[in-house]
GUKETI-210025 format. One record per residue (C-alpha): x, y, z. Coordinates in steps of 0.1 Angstrom, whole numbers, padded with zeros to 4 digits, always signed. Each point is the difference from the previous one (the first is absolute). Layout:
<sites>
XYZ
...
</sites>
This chain:
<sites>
+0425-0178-0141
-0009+0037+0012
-0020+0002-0029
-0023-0031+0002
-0010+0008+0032
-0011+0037-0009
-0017-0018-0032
-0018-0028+0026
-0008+0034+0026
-0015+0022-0032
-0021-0028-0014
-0015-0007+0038
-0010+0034+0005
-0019-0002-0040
-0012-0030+0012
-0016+0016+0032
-0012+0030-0018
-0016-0016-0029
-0022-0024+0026
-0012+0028+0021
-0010+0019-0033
-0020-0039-0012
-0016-0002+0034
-0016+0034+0002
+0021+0016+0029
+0000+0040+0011
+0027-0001-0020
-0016-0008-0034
-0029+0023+0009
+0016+0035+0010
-0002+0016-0029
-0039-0007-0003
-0011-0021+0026
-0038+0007-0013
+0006-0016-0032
-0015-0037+0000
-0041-0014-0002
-0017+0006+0036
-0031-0019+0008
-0024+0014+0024
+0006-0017+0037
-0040+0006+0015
+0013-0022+0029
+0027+0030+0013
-0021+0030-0016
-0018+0024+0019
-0029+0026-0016
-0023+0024+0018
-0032-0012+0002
+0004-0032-0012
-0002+0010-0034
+0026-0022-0016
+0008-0012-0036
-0007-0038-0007
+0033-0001-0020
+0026+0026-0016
+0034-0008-0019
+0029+0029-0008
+0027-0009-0023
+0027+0028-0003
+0025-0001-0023
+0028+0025-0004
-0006+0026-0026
+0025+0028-0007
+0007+0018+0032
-0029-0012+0015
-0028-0027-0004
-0029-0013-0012
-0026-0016+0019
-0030-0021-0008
-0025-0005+0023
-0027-0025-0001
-0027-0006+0027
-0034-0011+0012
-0017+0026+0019
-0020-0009+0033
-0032+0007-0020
+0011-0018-0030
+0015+0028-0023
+0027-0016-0020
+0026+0026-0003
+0030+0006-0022
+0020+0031-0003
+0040+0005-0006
+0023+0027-0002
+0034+0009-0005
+0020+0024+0019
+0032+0014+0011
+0011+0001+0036
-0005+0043-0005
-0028+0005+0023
-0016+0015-0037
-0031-0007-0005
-0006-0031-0024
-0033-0010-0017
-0017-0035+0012
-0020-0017-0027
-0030-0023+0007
-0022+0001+0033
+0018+0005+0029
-0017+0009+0030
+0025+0021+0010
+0003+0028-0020
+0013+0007-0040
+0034+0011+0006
+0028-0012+0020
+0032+0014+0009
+0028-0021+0018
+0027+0006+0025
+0030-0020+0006
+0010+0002+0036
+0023-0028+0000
+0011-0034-0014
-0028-0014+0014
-0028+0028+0006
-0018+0019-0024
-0030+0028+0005
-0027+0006-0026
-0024+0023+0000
-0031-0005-0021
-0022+0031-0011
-0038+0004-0014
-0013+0029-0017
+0039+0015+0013
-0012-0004+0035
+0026-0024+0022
-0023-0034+0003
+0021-0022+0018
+0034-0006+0012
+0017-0033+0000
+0034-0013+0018
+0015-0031-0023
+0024-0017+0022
+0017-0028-0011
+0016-0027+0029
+0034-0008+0006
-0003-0033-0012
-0016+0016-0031
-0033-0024+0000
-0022+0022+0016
-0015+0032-0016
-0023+0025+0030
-0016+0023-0015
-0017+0029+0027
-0026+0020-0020
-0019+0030+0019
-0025+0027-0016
-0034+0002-0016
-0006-0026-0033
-0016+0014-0030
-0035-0010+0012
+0006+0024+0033
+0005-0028+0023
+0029+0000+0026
+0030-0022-0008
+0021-0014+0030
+0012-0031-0012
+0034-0023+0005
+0003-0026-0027
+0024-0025+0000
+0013-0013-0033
+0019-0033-0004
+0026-0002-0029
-0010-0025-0024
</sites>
């Protein structure tokens, strides 16, 4: 009788688990939180002098001790723009291929489960820095970029991602 009851306990607690890991919990997303397809929320997004993007998509998937990221967008003035990388959380530099605005490297930080620093680089020269924060319910993705772009304009921007 003893044992049923420790079989019925056991299989309610694998029960529990495996439903918070199906519905996307905190739980499911420690590890990397980042990891998902974020759609561009203008709505909630903030940029300095009202130069926003019409549109922008990241997917991040996990790759080795890192990721790799794919980033497509609309700039303000119409530029389609594509670029990916992968990299390691190291804070090594890591090349970014395509025609990102930011810079031609990247080198990424984890702070914790949920917060990651990159720091993107032109010509070696420290572009912009960005703050990835992902929310506790893990459907939000902020992402708090300050520096100069490559076209020497300032970048003070706050955009708000929604998971897909």
């Amino acid at each position: 009788m003893q044992a049923r009851v420790w079989q019925t306990f056991l299989f309610m607690i694998a029960f529990a688990l495996l439903v918070m890991v199906a519905r996307g919990t905190p739980l499911a997303q420690s590890i990397n939180a980042e990891v998902g397809t974020w759609n561009l929320n203008l709505a909630k997004s903030k940029y300095k002098d009202g130069r926003r993007p019409k549109r922008a998509t990241h997917t991040i998937a996990p790759a080795g001790a890192g990721i790799k990221t794919i980033v497509d967008g609309v700039s303000g003035d119409g530029t389609v723009r594509h670029y990916e990388f992968t990299a390691n959380y190291d804070g090594k530099d890591h090349p970014m291929v395509g025609n990102s605005a930011n810079g031609d490297m990247i080198a990424l930080t984890r702070i914790n489960a949920t917060t990651i620093q990159a720091v993107t680089k032109h010509g070696g020269q420290v572009a912009v820095t960005m703050t990835w924060v992902v929310s506790d319910d893990a459907r939000t993705l902020t992402i708090t970029s300050t520096g100069t772009n490559v076209f020497g304009k300032a970048v003070n921007n706050l955009s708000v991602y929604d998971r897909q």
